[in-house]
C-alpha positions, 0 to 999 in steps of 0.5 A, a space after each residue: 361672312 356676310 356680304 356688305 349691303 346696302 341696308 343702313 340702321 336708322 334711329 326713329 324719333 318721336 316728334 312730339 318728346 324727341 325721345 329716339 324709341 326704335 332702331 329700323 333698317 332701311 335698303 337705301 337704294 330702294 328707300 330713297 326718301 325719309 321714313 315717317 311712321 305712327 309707332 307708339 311712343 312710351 313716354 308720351 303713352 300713346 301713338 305719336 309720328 316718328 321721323 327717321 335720324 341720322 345713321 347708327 353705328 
């Protein structure tokens, strides 16, 4: 079995059409603060920011 650890799955969402694009992990004792990256969003059809929200399951 894998050991339990301290990498969390996060949803990014575009901050232009809200729509959530990509799923990502993150090691939330390196990472403390949020994540914000330009991705391409295929709704809006071009490169758009994207903020990390809350946790998946």
């Amino acid at each position: 079995m894998a050991k339990k650890g301290s990498r969390i799955q996060l949803g990014l969402v575009c901050e232009v059409c809200k729509n959530r694009n990509y799923v990502i992990s993150k090691n939330k004792i390196n990472t403390t603060g949020n994540i914000k990256l330009n991705k391409y969003c295929p709704k809006c059809k071009k490169h758009t920011p994207h903020k990390e929200t809350k946790k998946l399951d």
